[in-house]
C-alpha positions as CSV (number, residue, x, y, z in Angstrom):
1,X,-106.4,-113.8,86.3
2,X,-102.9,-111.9,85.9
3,X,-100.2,-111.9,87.9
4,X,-98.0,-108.6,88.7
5,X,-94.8,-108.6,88.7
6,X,-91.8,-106.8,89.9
7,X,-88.8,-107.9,88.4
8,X,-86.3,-105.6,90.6
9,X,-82.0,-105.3,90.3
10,X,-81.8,-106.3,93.9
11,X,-85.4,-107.8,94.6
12,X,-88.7,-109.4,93.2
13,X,-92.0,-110.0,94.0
14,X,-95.2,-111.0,92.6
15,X,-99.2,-110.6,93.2
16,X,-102.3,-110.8,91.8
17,X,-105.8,-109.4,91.7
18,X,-108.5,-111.3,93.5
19,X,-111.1,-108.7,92.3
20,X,-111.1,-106.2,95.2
21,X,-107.8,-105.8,96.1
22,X,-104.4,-107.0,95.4
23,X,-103.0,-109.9,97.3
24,X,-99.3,-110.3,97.6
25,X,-97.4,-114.0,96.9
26,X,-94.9,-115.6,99.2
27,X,-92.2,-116.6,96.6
28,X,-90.2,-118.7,98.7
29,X,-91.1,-122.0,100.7
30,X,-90.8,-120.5,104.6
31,X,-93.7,-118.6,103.2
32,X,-92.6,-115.5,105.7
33,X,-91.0,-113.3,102.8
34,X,-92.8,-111.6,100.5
35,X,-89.9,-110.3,98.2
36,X,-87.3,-113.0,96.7
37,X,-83.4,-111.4,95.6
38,X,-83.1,-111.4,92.2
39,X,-80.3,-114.0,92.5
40,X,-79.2,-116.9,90.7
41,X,-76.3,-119.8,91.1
42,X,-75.9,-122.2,88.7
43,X,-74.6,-125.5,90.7
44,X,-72.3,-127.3,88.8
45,X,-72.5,-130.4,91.0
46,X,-76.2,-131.0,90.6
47,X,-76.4,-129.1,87.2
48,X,-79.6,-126.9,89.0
49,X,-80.1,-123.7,89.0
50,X,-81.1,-122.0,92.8
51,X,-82.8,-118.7,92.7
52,X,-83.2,-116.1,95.6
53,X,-82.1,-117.2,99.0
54,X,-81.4,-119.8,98.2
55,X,-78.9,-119.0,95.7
56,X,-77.1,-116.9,98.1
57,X,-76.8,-119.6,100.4
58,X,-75.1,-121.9,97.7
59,X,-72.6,-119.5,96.9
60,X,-71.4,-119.2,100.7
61,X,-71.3,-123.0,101.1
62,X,-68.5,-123.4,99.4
63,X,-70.2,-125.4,95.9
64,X,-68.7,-125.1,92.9
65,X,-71.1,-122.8,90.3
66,X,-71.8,-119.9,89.2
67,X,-73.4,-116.9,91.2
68,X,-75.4,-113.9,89.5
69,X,-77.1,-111.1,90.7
70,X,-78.4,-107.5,89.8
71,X,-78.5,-108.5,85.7
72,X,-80.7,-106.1,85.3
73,X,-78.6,-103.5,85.0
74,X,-77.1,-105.1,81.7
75,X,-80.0,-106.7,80.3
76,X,-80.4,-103.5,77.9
77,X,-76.6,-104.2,76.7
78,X,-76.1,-105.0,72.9
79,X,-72.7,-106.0,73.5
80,X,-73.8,-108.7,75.7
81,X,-75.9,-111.7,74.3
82,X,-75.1,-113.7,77.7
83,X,-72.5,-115.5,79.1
84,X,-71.1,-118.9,80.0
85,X,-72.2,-120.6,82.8
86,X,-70.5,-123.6,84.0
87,X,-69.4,-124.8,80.5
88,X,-72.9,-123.8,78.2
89,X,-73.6,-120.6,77.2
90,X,-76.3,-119.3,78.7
91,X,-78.8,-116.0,77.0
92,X,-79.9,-113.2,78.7
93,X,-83.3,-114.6,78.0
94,X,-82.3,-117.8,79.2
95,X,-80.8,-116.5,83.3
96,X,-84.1,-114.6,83.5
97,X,-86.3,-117.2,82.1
98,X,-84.9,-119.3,85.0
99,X,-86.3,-116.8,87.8
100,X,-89.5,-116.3,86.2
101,X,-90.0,-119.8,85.8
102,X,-89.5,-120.2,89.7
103,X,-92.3,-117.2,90.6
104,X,-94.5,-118.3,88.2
105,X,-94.4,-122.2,89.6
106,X,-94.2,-121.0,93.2
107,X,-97.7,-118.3,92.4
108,X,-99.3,-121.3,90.8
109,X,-98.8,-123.3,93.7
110,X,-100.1,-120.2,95.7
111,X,-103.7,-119.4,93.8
112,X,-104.5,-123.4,92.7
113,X,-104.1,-122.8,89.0
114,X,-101.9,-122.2,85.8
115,X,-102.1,-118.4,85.5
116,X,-100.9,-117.2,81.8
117,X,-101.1,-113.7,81.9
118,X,-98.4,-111.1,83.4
119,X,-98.2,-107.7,84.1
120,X,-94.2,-106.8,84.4
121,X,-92.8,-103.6,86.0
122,X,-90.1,-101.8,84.2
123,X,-87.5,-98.4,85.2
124,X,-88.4,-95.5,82.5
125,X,-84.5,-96.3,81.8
126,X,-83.0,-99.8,82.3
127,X,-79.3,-98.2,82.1
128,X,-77.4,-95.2,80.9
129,X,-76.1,-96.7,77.8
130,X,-78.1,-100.0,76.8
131,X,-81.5,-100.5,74.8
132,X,-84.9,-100.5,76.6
133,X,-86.0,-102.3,73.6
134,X,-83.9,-105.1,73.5
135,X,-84.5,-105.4,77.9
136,X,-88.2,-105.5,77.4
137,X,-87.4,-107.8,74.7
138,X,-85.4,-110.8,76.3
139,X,-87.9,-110.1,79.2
140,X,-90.8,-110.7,77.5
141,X,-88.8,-113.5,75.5
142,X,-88.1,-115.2,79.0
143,X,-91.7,-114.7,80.3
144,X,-93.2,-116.7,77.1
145,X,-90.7,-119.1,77.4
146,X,-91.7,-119.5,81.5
147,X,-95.3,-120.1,80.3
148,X,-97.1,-116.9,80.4
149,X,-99.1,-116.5,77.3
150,X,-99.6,-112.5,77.8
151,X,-97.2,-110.6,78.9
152,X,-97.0,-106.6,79.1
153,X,-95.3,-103.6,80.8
154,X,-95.7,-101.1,83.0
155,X,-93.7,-98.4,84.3
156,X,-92.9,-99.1,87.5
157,X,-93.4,-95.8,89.3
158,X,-97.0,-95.7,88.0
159,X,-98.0,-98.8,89.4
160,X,-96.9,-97.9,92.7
161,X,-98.8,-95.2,92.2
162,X,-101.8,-97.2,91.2
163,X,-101.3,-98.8,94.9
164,X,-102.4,-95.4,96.0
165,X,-105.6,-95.8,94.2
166,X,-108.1,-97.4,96.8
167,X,-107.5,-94.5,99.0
168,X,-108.0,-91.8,97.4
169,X,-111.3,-89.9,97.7
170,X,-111.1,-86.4,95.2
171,X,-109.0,-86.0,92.3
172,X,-105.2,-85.9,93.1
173,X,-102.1,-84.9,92.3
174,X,-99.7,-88.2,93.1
175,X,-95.7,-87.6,92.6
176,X,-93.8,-91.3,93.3
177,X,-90.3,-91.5,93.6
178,X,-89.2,-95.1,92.8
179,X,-85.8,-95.6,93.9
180,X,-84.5,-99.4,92.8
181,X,-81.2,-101.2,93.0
182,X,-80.4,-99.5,89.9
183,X,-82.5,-97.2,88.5
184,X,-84.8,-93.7,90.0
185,X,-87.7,-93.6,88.6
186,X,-90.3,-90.9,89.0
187,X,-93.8,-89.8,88.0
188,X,-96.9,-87.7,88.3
189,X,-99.9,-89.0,88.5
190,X,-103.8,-87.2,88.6
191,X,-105.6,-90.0,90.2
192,X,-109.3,-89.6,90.6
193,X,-111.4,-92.1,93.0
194,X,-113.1,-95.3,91.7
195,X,-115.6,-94.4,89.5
196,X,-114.8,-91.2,88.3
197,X,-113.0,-89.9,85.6
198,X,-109.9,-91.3,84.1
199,X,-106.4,-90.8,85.2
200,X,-103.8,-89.3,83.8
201,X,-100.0,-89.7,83.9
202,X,-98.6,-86.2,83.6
203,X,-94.7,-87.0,83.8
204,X,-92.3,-89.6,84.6
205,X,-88.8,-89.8,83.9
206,X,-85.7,-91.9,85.6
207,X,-82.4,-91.6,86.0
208,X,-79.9,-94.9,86.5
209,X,-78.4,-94.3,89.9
210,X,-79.9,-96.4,92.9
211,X,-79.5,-98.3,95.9
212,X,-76.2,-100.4,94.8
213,X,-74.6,-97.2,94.0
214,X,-75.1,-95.9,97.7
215,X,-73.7,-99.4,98.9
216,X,-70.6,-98.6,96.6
217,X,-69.8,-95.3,98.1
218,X,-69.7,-96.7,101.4
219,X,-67.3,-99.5,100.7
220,X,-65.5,-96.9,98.1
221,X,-65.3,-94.3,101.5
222,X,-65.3,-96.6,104.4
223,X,-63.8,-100.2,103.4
224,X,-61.2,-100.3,101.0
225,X,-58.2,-99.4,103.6
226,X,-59.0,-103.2,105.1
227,X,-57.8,-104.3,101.2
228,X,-54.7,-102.4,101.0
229,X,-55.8,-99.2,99.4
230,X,-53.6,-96.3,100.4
231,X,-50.6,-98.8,101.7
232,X,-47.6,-98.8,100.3
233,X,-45.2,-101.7,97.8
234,X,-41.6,-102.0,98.3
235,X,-39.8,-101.4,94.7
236,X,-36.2,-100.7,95.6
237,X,-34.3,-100.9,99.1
238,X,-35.1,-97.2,99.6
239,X,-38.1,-97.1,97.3
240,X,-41.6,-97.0,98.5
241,X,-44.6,-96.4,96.3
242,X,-48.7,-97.0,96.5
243,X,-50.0,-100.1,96.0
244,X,-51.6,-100.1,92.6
245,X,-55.4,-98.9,93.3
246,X,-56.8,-100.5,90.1
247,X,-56.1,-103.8,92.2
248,X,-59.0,-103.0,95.0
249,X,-61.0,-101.1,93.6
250,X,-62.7,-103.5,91.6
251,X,-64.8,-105.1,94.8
252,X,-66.2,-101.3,95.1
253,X,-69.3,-102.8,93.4
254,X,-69.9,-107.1,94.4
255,X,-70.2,-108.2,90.6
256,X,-67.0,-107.0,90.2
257,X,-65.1,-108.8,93.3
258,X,-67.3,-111.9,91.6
259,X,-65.8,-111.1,88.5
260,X,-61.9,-110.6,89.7
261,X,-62.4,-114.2,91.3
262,X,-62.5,-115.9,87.4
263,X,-60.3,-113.2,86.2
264,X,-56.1,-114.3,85.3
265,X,-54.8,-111.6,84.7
266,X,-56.1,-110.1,87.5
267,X,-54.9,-113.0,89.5
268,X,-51.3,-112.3,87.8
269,X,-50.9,-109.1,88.6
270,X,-51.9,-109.0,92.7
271,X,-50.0,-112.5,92.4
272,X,-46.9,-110.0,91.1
273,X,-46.7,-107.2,93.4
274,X,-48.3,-109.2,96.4
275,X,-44.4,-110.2,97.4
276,X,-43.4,-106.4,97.4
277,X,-46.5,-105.0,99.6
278,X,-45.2,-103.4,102.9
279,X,-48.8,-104.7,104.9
280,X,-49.4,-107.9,102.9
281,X,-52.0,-109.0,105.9
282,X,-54.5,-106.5,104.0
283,X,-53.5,-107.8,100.3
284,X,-54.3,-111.6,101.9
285,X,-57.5,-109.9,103.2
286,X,-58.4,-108.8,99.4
287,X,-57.5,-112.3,98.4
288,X,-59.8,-113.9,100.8
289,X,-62.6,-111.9,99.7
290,X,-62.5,-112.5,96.1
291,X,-61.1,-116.4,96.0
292,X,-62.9,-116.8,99.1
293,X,-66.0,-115.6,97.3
294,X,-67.3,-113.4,100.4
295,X,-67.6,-109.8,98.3
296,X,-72.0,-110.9,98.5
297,X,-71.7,-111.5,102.4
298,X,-69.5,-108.3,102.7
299,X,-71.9,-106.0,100.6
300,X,-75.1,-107.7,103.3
301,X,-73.3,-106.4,106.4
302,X,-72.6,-102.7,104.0
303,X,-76.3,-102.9,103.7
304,X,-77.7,-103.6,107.1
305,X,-75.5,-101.2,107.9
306,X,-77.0,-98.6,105.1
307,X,-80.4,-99.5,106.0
308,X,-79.9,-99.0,109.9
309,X,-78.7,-95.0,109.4
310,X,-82.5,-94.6,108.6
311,X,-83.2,-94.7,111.8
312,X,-80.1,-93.7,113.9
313,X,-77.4,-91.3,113.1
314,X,-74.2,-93.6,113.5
315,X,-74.0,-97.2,113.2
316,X,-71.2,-100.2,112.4
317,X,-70.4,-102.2,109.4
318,X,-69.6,-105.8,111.2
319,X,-67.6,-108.4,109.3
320,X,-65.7,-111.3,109.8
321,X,-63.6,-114.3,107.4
322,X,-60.7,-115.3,107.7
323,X,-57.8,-112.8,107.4
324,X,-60.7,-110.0,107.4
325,X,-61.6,-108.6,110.6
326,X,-63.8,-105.3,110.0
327,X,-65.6,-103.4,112.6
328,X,-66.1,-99.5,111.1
329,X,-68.4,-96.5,112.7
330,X,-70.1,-95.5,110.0
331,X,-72.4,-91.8,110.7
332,X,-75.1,-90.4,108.7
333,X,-74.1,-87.2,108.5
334,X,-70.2,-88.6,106.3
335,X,-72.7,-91.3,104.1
336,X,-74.7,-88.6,103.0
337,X,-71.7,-86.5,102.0
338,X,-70.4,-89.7,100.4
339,X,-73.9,-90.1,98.2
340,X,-74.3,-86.4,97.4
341,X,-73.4,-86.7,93.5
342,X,-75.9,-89.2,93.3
343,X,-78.4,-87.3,94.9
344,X,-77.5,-84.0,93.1
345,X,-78.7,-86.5,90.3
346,X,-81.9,-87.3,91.4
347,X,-82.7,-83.9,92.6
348,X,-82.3,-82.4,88.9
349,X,-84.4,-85.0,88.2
350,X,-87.5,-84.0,90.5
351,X,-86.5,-80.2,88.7
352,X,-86.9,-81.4,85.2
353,X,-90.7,-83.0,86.8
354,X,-91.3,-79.4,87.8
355,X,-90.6,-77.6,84.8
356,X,-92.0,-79.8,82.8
357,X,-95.2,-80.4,84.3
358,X,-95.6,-76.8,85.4
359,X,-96.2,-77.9,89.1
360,X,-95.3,-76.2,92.0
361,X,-96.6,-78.8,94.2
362,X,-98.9,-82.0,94.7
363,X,-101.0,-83.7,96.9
364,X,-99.0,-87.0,97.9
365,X,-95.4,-87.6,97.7
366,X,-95.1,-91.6,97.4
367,X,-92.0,-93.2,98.2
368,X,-91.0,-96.3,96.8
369,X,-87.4,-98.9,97.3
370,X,-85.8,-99.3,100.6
371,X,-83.3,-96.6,99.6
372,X,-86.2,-94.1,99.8
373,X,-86.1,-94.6,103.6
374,X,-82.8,-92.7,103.5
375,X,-83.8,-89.4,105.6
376,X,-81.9,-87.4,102.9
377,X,-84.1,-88.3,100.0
378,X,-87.3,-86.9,102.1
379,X,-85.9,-83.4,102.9
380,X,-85.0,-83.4,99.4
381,X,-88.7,-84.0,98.8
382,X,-90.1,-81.7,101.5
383,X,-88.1,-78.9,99.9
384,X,-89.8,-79.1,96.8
385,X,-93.1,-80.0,98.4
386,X,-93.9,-78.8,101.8
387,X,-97.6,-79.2,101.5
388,X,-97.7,-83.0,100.3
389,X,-98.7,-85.6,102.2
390,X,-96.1,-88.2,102.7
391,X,-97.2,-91.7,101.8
392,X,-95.5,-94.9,102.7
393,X,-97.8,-98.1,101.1
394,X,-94.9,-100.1,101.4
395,X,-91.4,-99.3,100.1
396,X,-90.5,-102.7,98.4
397,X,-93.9,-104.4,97.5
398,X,-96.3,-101.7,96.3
399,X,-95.1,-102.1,92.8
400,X,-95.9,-105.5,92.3
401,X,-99.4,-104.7,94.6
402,X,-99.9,-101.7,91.5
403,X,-99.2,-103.5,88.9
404,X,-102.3,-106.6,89.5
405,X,-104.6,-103.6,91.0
406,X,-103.8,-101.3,87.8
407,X,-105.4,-104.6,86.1
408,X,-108.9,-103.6,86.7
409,X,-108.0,-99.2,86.4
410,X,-105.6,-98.7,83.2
């Protein structure tokens, strides 16, 4: 038996083959969720590590630790070997080996036996400037040292694809459109039915902008006005100027606000102009935030938020702690104009498919991630092809479904 898994930036999940069709795995005790965060926090009370919900729930309790989430955007980075984590130094190989180890305990569990093979999803591109090489390495590193004897890799968008398979009844032109937490991945796909002929991957190709990116924008757009940005810092009795930007704009992205929180000379320098702010109400709302260790909890309400313009044209971001008191409209129509650079991005993207595969159009149009629910991304796709049929397996478990049903096809 192997198990597939999709080790996501935001999410993971994990099935496996039980020789007709794939069979996804609960991965945390309720048993009601079928995708775990990718999130870890290191308590430093109990010297444990919790991963995926229960992580998350650490770090708003108040526990001392250390929180981590979305490392896989980094995991490519040569400059970075790992980091410490509550007085040891931990590897890259090490954080991930952590997760892994949970899954794989938690599937075990789940099937009745020790399963030692793995099938692993991976973006074409892990991140703009780091090393798919190395990623794939400490990966596969952490996967050995979580028990699994075999390990491989597949791209991800291809074994969504694969999730496609069953279904199919001629030969088939499949485009998929992956988009993660960080990365957009796409590919083309010639799937034939069971029996027949072997497929063939035509294309695929990735670009590193996803999901967290749109979050950004909106708390780049929307949010950072609650923090002080665009008030004002006495200098002089007659002498008003802004408040240093380079201050708030750091909790555009939650790693960073995570990041501020540990930083001193951060702390220093909002400490140092915090006395001269005209509105300091909003620079004690930036404070609570990062010391308070909310940015996580603020970037959930961004996202229910993203998530619910999918289905209605306006909706609010709702958030309360402490000094911070946010209730923002938020319309489709101004966060698509805020996420239009990254879209521009993925649409040259879909162009480059094109030229390079010669195709005008294809038979099914796949859509993969949460983000891909965004109604933007689908007119995007129905510009290029109006004839395909739109398929919708299921945005954020059909890679790890591909990846154990591509078991018995690749």
């Amino acid at each position: 038996m192997r198990y597939g898994l999709d080790f996501g930036t935001s999410n993971s999940s994990m099935s496996f083959n039980d020789g007709e069709e794939g069979v996804m795995i609960p991965l945390e005790s309720s048993g009601e969720r079928l995708t775990l965060p990718s999130a870890w926090f290191f308590d430093d009370e109990q010297k444990i590590c919790h991963i995926g919900r229960s992580a998350i729930r650490k770090l708003g309790s108040g526990t001392r630790g250390r929180y981590m989430q979305s490392i896989k955007r980094f995991i490519g980075d040569k400059s970075i070997e790992g980091t410490n984590v509550n007085g040891k130094f931990m590897t890259f190989k090490d954080i991930i080996g952590a997760l892994i180890s949970d899954v794989k305990h938690t599937a075990d569990q789940f099937v009745g036996q020790d399963v030692r093979s793995v099938r692993i999803g991976m973006p074409f591109k892990f991140s703009s400037s780091g090393s798919n090489e190395l990623a794939l390495e400490r990966i596969a590193g952490a996967a050995h040292d979580a028990g699994f004897e075999e390990v491989d890799f597949m791209l991800e968008p291809l074994a969504a694809t694969y999730a496609l398979k069953s279904s199919v009844t001629s030969r088939s032109k499949v485009l998929t459109l992956d988009i993660g937490g960080g990365t957009t991945d796409l590919s083309v796909v010639e799937l034939y039915p069971e029996g027949q002929n072997e497929d063939r991957v035509l294309y695929s190709s990735g670009v590193v902008v996803g999901g967290d990116d749109f979050t950004s924008e909106i708390m780049r757009n929307k949010l950072l006005h609650y923090f002080g940005y665009g008030s004002m810092i006495k200098t002089g009795p007659e002498t008003l100027i802004p408040f240093p930007s380079n201050l708030i704009t750091g909790i555009t992205h939650w790693y960073s606000a995570l990041r501020l929180a540990r930083d001193k000379t951060f702390r220093n320098s909002l400490s140092s102009v915090k006395h001269m702010a005209v509105d300091k109400e909003k620079i004690e709302a930036l404070e609570a935030i990062i010391y308070g260790k909310q940015g996580v909890k603020l970037f959930e309400a961004v996202e229910i938020a993203k998530k619910e313009l999918s289905d209605d044209p306006d909706t609010a971001i709702l958030f309360s702690f402490e000094q911070v008191d946010i209730y923002e409209i938020l319309r489709r129509t101004e966060f698509e104009q805020f996420i239009s650079p990254h879209v521009d991005k993925i649409n040259d993207a879909i162009l480059d498919v094109k030229r390079q595969t010669g195709i005008d159009d294809v038979d099914y149009v796949m859509l993969v991630g949460g983000s891909s629910q965004i109604p933007l991304f689908r007119r995007v796709l129905n510009s290029h092809f109006s004839s395909a049929e739109l398929v919708e397996h299921n945005q954020v478990t059909s890679v790890a479904y591909g990846l154990s049903h591509a078991e018995y096809q690749v």
